[in-house]
Structure formats: structure tokens, C-alpha cells
Biotite code that builds the C-alpha atoms (Angstrom):
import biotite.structure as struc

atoms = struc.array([
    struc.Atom([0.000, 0.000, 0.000], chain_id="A", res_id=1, res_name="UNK", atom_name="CA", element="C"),
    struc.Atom([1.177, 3.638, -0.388], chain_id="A", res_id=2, res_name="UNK", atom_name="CA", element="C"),
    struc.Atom([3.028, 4.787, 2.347], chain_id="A", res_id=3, res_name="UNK", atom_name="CA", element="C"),
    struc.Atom([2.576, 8.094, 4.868], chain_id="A", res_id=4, res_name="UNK", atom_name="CA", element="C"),
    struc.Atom([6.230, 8.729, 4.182], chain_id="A", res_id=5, res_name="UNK", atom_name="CA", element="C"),
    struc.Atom([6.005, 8.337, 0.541], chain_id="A", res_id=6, res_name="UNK", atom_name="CA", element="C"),
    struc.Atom([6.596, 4.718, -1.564], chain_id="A", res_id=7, res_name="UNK", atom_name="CA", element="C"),
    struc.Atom([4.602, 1.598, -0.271], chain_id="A", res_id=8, res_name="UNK", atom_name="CA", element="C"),
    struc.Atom([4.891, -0.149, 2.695], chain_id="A", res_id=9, res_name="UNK", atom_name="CA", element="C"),
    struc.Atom([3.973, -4.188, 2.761], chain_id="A", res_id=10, res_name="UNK", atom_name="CA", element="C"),
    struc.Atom([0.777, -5.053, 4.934], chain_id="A", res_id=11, res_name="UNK", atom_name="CA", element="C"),
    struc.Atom([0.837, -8.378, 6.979], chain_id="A", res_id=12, res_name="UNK", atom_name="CA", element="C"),
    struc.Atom([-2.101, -10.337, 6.795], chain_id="A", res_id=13, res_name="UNK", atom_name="CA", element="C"),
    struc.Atom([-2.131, -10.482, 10.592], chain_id="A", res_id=14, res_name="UNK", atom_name="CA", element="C"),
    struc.Atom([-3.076, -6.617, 10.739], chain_id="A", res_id=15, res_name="UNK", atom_name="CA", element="C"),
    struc.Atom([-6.456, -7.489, 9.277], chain_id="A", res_id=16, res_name="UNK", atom_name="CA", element="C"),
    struc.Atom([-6.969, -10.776, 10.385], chain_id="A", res_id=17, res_name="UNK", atom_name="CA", element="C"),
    struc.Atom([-6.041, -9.325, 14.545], chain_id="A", res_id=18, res_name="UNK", atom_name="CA", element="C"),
    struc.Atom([-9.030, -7.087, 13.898], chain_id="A", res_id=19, res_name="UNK", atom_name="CA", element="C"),
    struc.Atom([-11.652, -9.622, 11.750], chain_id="A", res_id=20, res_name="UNK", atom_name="CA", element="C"),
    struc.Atom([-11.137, -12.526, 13.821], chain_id="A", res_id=21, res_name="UNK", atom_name="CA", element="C"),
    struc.Atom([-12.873, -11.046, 16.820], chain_id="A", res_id=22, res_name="UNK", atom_name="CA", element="C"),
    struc.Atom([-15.701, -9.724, 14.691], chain_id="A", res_id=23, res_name="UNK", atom_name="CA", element="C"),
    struc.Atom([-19.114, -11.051, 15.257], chain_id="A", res_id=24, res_name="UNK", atom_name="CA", element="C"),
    struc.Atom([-19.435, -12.256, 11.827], chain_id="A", res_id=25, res_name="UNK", atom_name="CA", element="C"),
    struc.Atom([-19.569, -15.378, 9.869], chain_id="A", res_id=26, res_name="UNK", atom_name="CA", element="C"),
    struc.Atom([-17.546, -14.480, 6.855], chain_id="A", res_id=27, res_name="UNK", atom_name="CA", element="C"),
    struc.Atom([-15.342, -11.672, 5.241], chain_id="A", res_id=28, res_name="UNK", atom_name="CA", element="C"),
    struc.Atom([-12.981, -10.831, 2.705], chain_id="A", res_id=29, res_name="UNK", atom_name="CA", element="C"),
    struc.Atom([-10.767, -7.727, 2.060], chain_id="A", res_id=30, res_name="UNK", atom_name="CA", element="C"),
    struc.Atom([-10.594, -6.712, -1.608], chain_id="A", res_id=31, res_name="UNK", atom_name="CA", element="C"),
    struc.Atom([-7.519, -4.142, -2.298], chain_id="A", res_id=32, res_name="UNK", atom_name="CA", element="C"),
    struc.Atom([-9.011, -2.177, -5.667], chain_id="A", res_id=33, res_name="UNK", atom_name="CA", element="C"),
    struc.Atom([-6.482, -0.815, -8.314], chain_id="A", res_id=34, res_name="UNK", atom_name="CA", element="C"),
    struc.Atom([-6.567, 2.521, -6.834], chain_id="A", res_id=35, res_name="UNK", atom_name="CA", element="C"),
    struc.Atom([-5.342, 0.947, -3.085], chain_id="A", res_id=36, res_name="UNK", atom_name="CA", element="C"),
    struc.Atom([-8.625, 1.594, -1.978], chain_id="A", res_id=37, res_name="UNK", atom_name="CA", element="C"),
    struc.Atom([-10.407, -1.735, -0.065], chain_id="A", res_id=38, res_name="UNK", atom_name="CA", element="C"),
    struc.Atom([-13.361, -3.167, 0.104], chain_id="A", res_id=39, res_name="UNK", atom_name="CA", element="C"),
    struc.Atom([-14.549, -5.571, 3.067], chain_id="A", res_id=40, res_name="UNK", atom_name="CA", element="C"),
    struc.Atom([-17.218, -7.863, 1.806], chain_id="A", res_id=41, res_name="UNK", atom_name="CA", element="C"),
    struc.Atom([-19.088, -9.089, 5.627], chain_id="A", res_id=42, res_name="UNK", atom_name="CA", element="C"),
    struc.Atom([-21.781, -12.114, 6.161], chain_id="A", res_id=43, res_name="UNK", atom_name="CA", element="C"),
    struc.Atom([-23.901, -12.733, 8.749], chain_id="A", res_id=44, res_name="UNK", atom_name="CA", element="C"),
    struc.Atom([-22.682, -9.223, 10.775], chain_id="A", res_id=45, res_name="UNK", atom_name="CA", element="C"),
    struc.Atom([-24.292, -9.627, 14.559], chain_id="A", res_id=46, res_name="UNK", atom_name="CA", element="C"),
    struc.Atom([-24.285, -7.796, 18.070], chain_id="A", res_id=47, res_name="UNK", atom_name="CA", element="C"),
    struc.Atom([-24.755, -4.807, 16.912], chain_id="A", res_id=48, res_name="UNK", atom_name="CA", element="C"),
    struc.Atom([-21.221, -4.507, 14.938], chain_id="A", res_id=49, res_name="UNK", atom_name="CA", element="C"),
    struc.Atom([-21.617, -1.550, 12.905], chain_id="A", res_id=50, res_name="UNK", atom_name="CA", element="C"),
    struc.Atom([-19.524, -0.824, 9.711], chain_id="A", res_id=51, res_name="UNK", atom_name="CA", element="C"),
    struc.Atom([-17.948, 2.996, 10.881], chain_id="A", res_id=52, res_name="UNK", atom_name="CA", element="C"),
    struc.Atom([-16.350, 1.304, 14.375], chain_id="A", res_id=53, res_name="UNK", atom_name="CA", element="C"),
    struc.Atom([-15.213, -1.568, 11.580], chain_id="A", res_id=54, res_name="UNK", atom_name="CA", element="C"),
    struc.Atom([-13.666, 1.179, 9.469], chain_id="A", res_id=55, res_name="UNK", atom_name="CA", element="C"),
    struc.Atom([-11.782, 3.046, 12.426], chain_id="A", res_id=56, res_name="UNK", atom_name="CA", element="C"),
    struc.Atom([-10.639, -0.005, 13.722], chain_id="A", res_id=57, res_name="UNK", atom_name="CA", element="C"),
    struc.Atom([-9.167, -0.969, 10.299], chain_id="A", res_id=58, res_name="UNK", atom_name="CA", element="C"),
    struc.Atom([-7.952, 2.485, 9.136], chain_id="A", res_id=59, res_name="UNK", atom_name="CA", element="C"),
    struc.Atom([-5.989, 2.911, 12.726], chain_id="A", res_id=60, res_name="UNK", atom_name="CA", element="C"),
    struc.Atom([-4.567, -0.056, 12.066], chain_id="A", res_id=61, res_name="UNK", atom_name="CA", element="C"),
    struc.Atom([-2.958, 0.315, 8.660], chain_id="A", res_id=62, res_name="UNK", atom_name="CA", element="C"),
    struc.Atom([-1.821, 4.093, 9.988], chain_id="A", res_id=63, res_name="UNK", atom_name="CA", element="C"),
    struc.Atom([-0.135, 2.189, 12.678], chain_id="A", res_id=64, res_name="UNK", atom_name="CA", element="C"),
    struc.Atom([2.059, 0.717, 9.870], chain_id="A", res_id=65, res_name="UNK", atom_name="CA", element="C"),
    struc.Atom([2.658, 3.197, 8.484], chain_id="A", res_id=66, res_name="UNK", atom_name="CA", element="C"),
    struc.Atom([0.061, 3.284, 5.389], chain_id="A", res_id=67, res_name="UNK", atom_name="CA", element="C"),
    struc.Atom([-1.819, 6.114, 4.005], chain_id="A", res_id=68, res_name="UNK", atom_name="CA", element="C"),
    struc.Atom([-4.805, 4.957, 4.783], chain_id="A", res_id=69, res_name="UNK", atom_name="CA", element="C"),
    struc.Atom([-7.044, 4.644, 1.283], chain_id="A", res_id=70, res_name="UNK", atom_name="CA", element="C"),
    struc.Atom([-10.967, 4.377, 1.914], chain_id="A", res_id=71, res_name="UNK", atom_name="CA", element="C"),
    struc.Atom([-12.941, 1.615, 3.209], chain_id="A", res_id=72, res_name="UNK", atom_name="CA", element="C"),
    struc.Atom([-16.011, 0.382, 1.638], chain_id="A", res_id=73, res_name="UNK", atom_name="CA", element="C"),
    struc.Atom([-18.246, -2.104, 2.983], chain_id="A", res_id=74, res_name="UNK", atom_name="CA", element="C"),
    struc.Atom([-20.199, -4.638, 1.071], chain_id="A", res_id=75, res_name="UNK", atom_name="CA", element="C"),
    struc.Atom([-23.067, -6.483, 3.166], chain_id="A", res_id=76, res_name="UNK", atom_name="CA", element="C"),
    struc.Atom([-23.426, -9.857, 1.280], chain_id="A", res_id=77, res_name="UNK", atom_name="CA", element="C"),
    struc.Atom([-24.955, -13.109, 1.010], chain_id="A", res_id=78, res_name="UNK", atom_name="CA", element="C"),
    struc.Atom([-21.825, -15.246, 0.686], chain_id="A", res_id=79, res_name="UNK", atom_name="CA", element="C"),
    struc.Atom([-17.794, -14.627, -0.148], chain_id="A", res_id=80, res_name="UNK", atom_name="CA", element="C"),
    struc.Atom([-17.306, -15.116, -3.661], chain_id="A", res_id=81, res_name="UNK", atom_name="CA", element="C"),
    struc.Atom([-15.027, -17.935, -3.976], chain_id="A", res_id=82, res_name="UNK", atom_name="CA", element="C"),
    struc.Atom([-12.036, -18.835, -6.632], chain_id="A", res_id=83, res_name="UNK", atom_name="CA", element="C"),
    struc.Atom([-12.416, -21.677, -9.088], chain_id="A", res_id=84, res_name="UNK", atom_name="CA", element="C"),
    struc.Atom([-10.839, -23.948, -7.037], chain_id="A", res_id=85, res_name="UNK", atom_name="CA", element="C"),
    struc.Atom([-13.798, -23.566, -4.405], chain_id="A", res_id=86, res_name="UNK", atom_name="CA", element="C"),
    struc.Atom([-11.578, -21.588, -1.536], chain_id="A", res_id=87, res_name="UNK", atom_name="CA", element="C"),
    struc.Atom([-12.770, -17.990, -0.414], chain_id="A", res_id=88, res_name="UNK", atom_name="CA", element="C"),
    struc.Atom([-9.427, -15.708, 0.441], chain_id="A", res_id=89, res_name="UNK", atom_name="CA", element="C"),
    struc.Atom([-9.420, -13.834, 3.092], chain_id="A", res_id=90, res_name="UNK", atom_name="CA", element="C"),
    struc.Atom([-7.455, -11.277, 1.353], chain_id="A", res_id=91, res_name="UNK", atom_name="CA", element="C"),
    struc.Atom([-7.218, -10.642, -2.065], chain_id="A", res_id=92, res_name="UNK", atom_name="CA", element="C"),
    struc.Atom([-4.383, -8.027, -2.827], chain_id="A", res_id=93, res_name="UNK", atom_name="CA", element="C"),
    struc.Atom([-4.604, -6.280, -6.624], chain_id="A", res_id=94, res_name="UNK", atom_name="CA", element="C"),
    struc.Atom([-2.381, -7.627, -8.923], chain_id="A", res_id=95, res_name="UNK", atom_name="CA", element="C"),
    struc.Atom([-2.354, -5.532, -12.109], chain_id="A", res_id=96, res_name="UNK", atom_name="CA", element="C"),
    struc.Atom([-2.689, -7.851, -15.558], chain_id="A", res_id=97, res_name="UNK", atom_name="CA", element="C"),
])
């Protein structure tokens, strides 16, 4: 991801997964766009989580490491999309063609 201090800096899986594995859902992925931007697809969101504390609790994480923090959409679905082999990533990073 772009870095504050100019370049990119690489982002761990473990700063997203620290924050989604406590979440009271039953599914998500994290979708990096060609612009760095994300998108967090959520099933099955309970107990109240709402998406804004989600988003602060992401974007002060990826500040924390040093990223320029892009924007953070949320996408309420019925089900992760999954890859042709049948697995659903937790992360999917943008790889340009």
C-alpha cells in the first residue's frame, strides 16, 4: 500500500486478520481495488457490529504501519465469492494484468 512517508509499505495479513477474527461475523474478505482503496465484503454481521467502528478499527490499524490509509467500503453480502478452485481468500491483494 502507499506509504505516509512516501513509496509503499507491505501489509501483513495479521493486521487485518487481529481485527476480523474477533468480529461477530460469519464471513469476510478484504478486496484491495487498483486505486489501493479496499473493500470488506461481511456475512452474517451480529451484536450490533456496525460498519464505521469496523472502518476506524481498520484504518488505525494500517496508519499504525505506516500506510496512508485509502478508503474503506463495505459490502453487506450473502456469501464470499469464492475462486475456481472452491476456496474464499481472506485477502485478495490487486495484482495488475
Amino acid at each position: 500500500m502507499p506509504a505516509i512517508s512516501g513509496g509503499e509499505v507491505l501489509i501483513r495479513p495479521l493486521v487485518i486478520n487481529r481485527i476480523m477474527d474477533i468480529v461477530p461475523v460469519s464471513g469476510w474478505q478484504v478486496v484491495q481495488q487498483q486505486d489501493s482503496g479496499l473493500v470488506l465484503l461481511l456475512t452474517g454481521a451480529r451484536n450490533g457490529l456496525t460498519d464505521e467502528v469496523l472502518v476506524n478499527e481498520i484504518s488505525k490499524s494500517l496508519a499504525q504501519e505506516g500506510a496512508r490509509v485509502p478508503y474503506i467500503r463495505i459490502r453487506h453480502v450473502s456469501e464470499i465469492p469464492k475462486t475456481a478452485s472452491g476456496k474464499a481468500p481472506l485477502i485478495k491483494a490487486y495484482h495488475p494484468s
